[in-house]
Each structure stands twice: as C-alpha cells, then as structure tokens.
C-alpha angles and dihedrals in degrees: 000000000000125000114201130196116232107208118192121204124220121239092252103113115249135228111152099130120190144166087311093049104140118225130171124228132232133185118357090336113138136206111242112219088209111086125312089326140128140193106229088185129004132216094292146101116268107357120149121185138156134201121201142185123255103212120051124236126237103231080191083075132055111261132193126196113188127182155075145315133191113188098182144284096242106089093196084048120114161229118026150231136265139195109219132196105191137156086230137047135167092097152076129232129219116317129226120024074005091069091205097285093075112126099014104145110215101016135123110215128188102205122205097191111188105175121065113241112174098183087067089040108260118177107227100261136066094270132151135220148190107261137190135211084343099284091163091172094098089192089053095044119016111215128260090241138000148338096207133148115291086222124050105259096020106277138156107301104200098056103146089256136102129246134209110240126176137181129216133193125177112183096188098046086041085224121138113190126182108192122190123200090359098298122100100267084167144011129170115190106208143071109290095188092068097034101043105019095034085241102317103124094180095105128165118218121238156158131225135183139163135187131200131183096334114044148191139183107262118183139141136213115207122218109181139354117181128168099193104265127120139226124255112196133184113202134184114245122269085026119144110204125175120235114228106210117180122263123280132109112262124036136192110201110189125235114023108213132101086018128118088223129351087207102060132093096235101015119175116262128206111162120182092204141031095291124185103211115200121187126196110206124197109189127201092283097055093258124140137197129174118226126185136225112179104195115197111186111219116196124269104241101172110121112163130005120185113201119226089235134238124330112279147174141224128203115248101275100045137084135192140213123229117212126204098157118137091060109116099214144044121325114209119190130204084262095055091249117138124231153089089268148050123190110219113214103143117052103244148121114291137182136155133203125242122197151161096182092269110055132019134199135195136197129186133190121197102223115185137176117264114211130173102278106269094196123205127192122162133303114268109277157170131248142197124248107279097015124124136211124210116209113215119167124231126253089017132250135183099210097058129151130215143195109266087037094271118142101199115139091222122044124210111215107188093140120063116236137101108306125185141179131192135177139177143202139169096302101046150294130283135185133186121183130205134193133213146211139176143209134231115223113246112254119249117279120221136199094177124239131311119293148178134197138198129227096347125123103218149002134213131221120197132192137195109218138119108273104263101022081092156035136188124243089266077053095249122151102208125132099229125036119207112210120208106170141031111286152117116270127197137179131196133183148190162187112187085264101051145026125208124194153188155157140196132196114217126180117190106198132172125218103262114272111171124179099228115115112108133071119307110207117210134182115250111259089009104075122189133242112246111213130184104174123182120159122271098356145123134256133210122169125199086257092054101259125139109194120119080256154012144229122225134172092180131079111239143112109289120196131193132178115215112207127179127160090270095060140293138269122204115196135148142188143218110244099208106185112213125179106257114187083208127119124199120191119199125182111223092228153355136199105227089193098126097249093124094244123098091350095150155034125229133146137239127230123206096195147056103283126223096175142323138211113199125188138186121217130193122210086261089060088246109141112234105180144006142184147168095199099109090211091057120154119194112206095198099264133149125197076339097306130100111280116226122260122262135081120323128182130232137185134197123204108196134185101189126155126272136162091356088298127100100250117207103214123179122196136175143190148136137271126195115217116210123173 
C-alpha cells in the first residue's frame, strides 16, 4: 500500500530556481554532468554556442542571478563569455571578438573578453563591460559601463578557477550591479527596461561564448535565480514537507516553530496551523535576500484502505474479480473506469487510485496467465572431452523432474547419453529431451627434435593425423612434408575441442667447397681483399684470422680453411701484385633511406675499363648482390627486401688498359650500411 501527498500550489507566480533550474542549448553548448552547470564552448577553435533560460524574467519586479563562472585555464585562449538578458532566445550571435552575443538587437550583454582584439577596441587586459544591443566594437559603441578588470585588482582571467558572479536588479532604485569574487566590478543607475528593451520588461536569462583561433573551456554553474516571488503550499495534516531555501552560508527562518531547524538552508516543516515562513539568506560575499513559504495545513480524511492483494495467476479460460470495496471515496482503475471492482480476463499489470482530495493511495497486482509448463532445455549437442552441460529448464520452475528422480532445478551432463525433464502444475504437464555427445581430444602430434643434415637435398616430415584435422604452415593437408632448405616447420591440428601442435627446426647444410685455388692479382699499393665465402660456415686463415676474408697488400701464398658442421675445405692462392695504373674510389658507407642523399653504393673507377665484376658480402661471407655492370649501384637490398644495417664487404675484379696490355686487377673493402 502507498500513501501519496497531494501538495496544491497557490495562484502567486513562482521563480525561486534552484539545482534543478531547467535551460535549453544552442550551438556547440554542452550539458555538465557536474551540478546545474553547462559548457557553452569547449576547448576548442571556432566553436560558438548559447545557453538560455526557459522560462522569461519579469524586469517590473527585483531579480537576483547568482554563480559561477569559469573562463579557461589557457591565458593566450580566446574569445570570451557573456551574460546576456534578451526578449528572444533559440539562437547565437557573432563568433569570435564577437564572443557569441554580437548583433543581438535588444539585448543587454555583460561581456567577460579574454583575448585582446585592438581593432574592437580591447584594453589590454581581460576586462568586462555593460553592453547594448550587442554592439561588441568597443571603438563603434562605447559601453555603458566599464570596461574594467575581470578580476579585482586586474589579474589573469583564465586561471583555471571559478569565480563567484552575481547579478542585481532593483527596479525601484533603477540600479543594475554585477559583482565578481564578492566586490562591485559594474553598476548602471537607471531603468533598463526603457534604455535597453524599449519597455518591454519580459527578458530570458542567458550565456554566450565563442572561441577563434585560440580557445578555452568556458562554462557556468548557477546557484540561485530569484525574481522576487514567493511560494504558496497546501499540505495534508500531519504532513511533514522540506523548505528549499537558495544557496549562502548562514540562514534566519521566522518564525521558528513547527521547523526542524530555523538555521539551515532546507529545514523540515510541520505546522499545525496556516504559517507564513520568511528566510533571510547571506550568501559568501555578505549579501542577503528574503524569500517566502505560506503553509496551510487541510485535514487527513483516509479511513480504511484494503489492499488488492500479491501478485497471482489464472489458468486460460478463467478470470478473476479484483475487490477494492470498503474504501469511502472515489476508485479509480488503470483504465480510467470507476468502481469497487474490476473483472480480469487478459494477464497484465493492474492499480487503481484511491482518493478523498488529500491523500491518495495506490495499489497494484501483477496477474499473469498460467499454462501447462512448455519446457524448453537445449537442442540436442555435442560436446568436447571435459566439458560439462548444465540443464535448466525454460521458463523456469522450481518443481521440476528429471531423468534419474532427481528433482533438482539445474541438471550437470558430463556423460553423454538421452537426458529429459518434466514438470506439471494446475493447468497441465510438459516434457522436453535432449541428447548428448561428446569429443575426443585430438593425440599429440610429433615431428621429432631439431636437426640438422649434411649434403642432402631434402627431408621429409611425416604425421600421423586424420586427413583434414590439419594443415602445415604453407597451409597444405597433406599427410608427409618434404623439406628442401633450411626452416622452421611447424604442424597443427584440430577437431573443433582440441588443438595439437608442433614445430621443428631443419637446417639443410653442404661440405665446404669453395672455388679459390689459382692466382689473385692485385694492384701495387693497393692490395686486394681475398675472399672464400660458403654459408654458415667458419673461417681461419694461416695468420690466425677468422673473418669470411681477408685483406692483403703482399704478394705471397694465403690459406684459409672453411668448417662447418658438415665438414671442412682447405685451399689457398697465389696474390701476385701488378702495377695497375688503375685507380678505384669506395665510399665507407650510405644511408639507403629514400631521401634522395647518399642512397646508394657504387664504385669509381680512375682508368680505361675492360670489364669489371663487382660482389656484395655479408658478415656471414654470403654474397647479396653482384654485377658487371661497372656503374653499378647497389640500393641496399637483399632477395628484393631491405637488408639490415652493419658492415658489409665488397670486391671488384677489373680488366682495364695499361701499357698497351689488358690488366686483371682485383680489389676489395667494406662498406657500412645505416638507414
């Protein structure tokens, strides 16, 4: 059962907003979830956006506007924030110097301009000022007042802090006053109804703001509008109802009795008789305003209140009658028919009012249709090894039935097998049956360990799998792989349940049999780099060195011995030095990043060319590029991808003219590769 108050408001017009004060959005404006707030730009260029009141203002009457305001925290931001009084609303004014209240005709605008513009003429420091008709070019339309600093004592603005801003409007005085951070910033003695509305005095409250190309977060918070009028209220007796005084920090209700606390901003009030409550609010800045609550207590009539009873159900078919007889006034039912009773023929939700004028009372009952239980557990399936099923019937019931006589309303499957629930109630039985299979996982698969084989051509990995449970890494399905180079190799299978892997390194390798016996001609004082690559292999030469070559500048007999883990190769040559007449210039390194500047690497030559053989080593001694194209140019590149910076070795063998005879020259270096 639930007793409502009903509270009646008098006829005096009301404007005491609050927290929960309602306002629309216009432009780029956004809602702040913090408080009763809004963004009228956010931290962005170019944005333009408004926020105004729903409801208009009466300038007969005195009005007060208390909040916050919050200009930025980017002290080269721009443009600025106004608060704005108009007879129309829906819509934005000019952006930028403009600060979104610019050209709107009948309007009085305080401006707070935080970016200097001295074409309009800005003074050079965030300041505000009284504006008609948004006329927002200072050197066109002085202000009505001002401009002065935002901030007492003329500081940053857009500080990243809140200030306290408040509005004041005495009709009787003709004095409008804007106060910041609690001290006077503005004040205008005379009737703005006749010198800015043309004697309309019907205004709505608002906020522009604008940005340009430099920008700031600009929002407000209000705290408290009032235009003077006070609140009227009928309650019930014995009602307790809660006073909502404005915001400040000290407040003086009159008189004290019948309230919770005459001290507190929203004390509990009971009165016994018709009260007329005043509260007197000083706010942080030392301010006060009076507001008014007249309480007039009405007589509690309710006697007797039968409740329509817990939620139930009929089978298809039935009905049934709700009763609410015994109560001494007016029933009211979901359909809006009047009566004691109310004939069920449809499951639904159903309430009805009850009410003497004062206080009303509701009641509800949840009725819904009974049918013979239609189970439903899942379709028949198949599971994976391990896994398990759990059986709950749908809709669900408590007195259920399964299979083996238990009585359980949720079933475990972790067998397979034929597995059934019924259940029954007053309406009839119902059954549903489910089989269930189950998955083996798939066995290991194996390739066996590492390995590595000398001098053989191929290799071949077997497994042992049903054909399409698995694929190789080139996605292949077939049951043997036959390896031809040197890789990693990996197979994976499975079944929908489970998944078997494996991988397998093979490298594929030859006894070294390098091509370097013979004589190696070199230019005096030149010298030649001698050179005996094989893959993957070692290198000693008969000084001790183990680099894939070897620089020398004497003639002589150089051995080297090549080892791998397939076998070894001994060979030497005969460096024969000539005089060449030929001379070869190498740059020591190049940067083949595309920038146009040192992309490649290519060799000079000083002499009169027969023919030239030039190759590419990596640290390894595997060759990665050759040429006999003496105006070669190697970009860096490896099996047609980017090779990887560090040193890498090159050779040149040359045939050029000297003496009248074809000289065979051979000539070696490094080169250092950087992208």
């Amino acid at each position: 059962m639930n007793l409502k108050l009903i509270l009646l408001l008098g006829v005096y017009t009301l404007l005491c907003i609050s927290a929960r004060a309602q306002f629309s959005l216009y432009g780029d404006a956004e809602a702040d979830t913090i408080g009763n707030c809004a963004i009228i730009t956010p931290d962005e260029q170019y944005q333009r956006g408004a926020v105004w009141s729903n409801g208009q203002l009466n300038l007969n009457f005195p009005f007060e506007w208390k909040g916050r305001i919050f200009m930025g925290c980017n002290d080269d931001g721009a443009d600025g924030m106004a608060f704005i009084l108009c007879p129309f609303k829906d819509t934005v004014g000019v952006d930028g110097s403009g600060l979104g209240y610019g050209w709107l005709w009948q309007s009085l605008a305080i401006e707070f301009d935080t970016h200097y513009n001295p074409e309009v003429g800005d003074p050079p420091f965030d300041h505000m000022a009284l504006v008609k008709a948004g006329q927002s070019n200072h050197n066109e339309a002085p202000p009505r007042a001002g401009p002065v600093a935002i901030i007492p004592g003329g500081g940053n603005a857009e500080d990243c802090q809140e200030h306290i801003f408040r509005v004041s409007w005495d009709p009787v005085a003709d004095r409008f006053e804007v106060w910041v951070d609690c001290e006077l910033r503005l004040e205008y003695d005379g009737n703005i109804v006749k010198d800015f509305f043309d004697n309309q005095p019907r205004v709505y409250w608002g906020f522009t703001g604008a940005t340009g190309w430099q920008a700031n977060e600009q929002h407000f918070c209000l705290e408290f509008a009032n235009a003077g009028f006070n609140v009227q209220q009928e309650l019930c007796e014995g009602a307790i109802i809660e006073l909502e005084a404005g915001p400040g920090v000290a407040w003086d209700w009159t008189p004290g009795d019948g309230l919770s606390d005459s001290t507190i901003q929203n004390p509990m009030a009971a009165p016994l008789t018709t009260t007329r409550y005043e509260v007197v609010v000083t706010d942080e800045c030392g301010f006060t305003y009076e507001q008014e609550y007249l309480l007039r207590p009405a007589p509690d009539t309710l006697e007797n209140f039968f409740p329509l009873g817990q939620d139930t159900a009929f089978c298809a078919g039935d009905s049934l009658l709700l009763d609410a007889k015994g109560f001494r006034q007016r029933n009211i039912w979901q359909d809006s028919i009047i009566g004691n009773t109310f004939l069920v023929t449809e499951p639904g939700l159903y309430f009805v009012d009850m009410f003497n004028g004062c206080v009303a009372a509701r009641d509800s009952v949840q009725i819904d249709l009974m049918e013979a239980p239609n189970l439903q557990i899942p379709e028949d399936t198949t599971l994976c090894e391990g896994e398990v099923l759990l059986l709950e019937p749908e809709p669900f019931v408590l007195d259920v039935e399964w299979q083996d006589g238990s009585t359980d309303p949720i079933f475990v499957v972790d067998t397979a097998g034929t597995y059934w629930v019924s259940s029954s109630n007053a309406c009839g039985s119902g059954r549903d049956t489910v089989t269930v299979d189950y998955v083996a996982n798939l066995p290991d698969v194996n390739l066996g360990n590492d390995t590595s084989l000398c001098d053989v051509n191929e290799f071949i990995l077997a497994v042992d799998l049903p054909v399409g449970l698995f694929e190789w890494q080139d996605g292949s399905q077939t049951s043997s792989y036959r390896v031809t180079q040197t890789g990693v190799y990996y197979v994976q299978g499975t079944n929908g349940c489970s998944r078997s892997l494996d991988s397998i390194q093979v490298r594929l390798n030859n006894t070294p049999a390098v091509d370097f016996e013979g004589t190696t001609p070199f230019c005096e004082l030149v010298g030649v780099r001698l050179a005996a690559p094989w893959p993957e292999s070692s290198y000693m030469w008969d000084d001790g060195s183990t680099d894939s070559t070897r620089f020398v500048e004497t003639e002589g007999t150089y051995t080297v011995t090549i080892s791998n883990e397939c076998g070894a190769q001994t060979v030497s040559t005969d460096a024969v030095a000539t005089n060449c007449g030929c001379t070869i210039v190498a740059p020591t390194a190049f940067t083949p990043n595309g920038d146009g500047i040192n992309d490649q690497f290519g060799l000079t030559y000083i002499c009169t060319l027969q023919q030239a053989v030039i190759r590419i080593y990596n640290r390894w001694g595997n060759l990665v590029a050759e040429s006999s194209d003496p105006a070669f140019q190697w970009d860096g590149t490896c099996d047609g991808g980017d090779c990887p910076e560090g040193t890498y070795m090159w050779s040149v063998q040359v045939e050029f003219d000297s003496d009248e005879q074809v000289v065979d020259y051979q000539r070696g270096g490094s080169i250092v590769l950087m992208r």
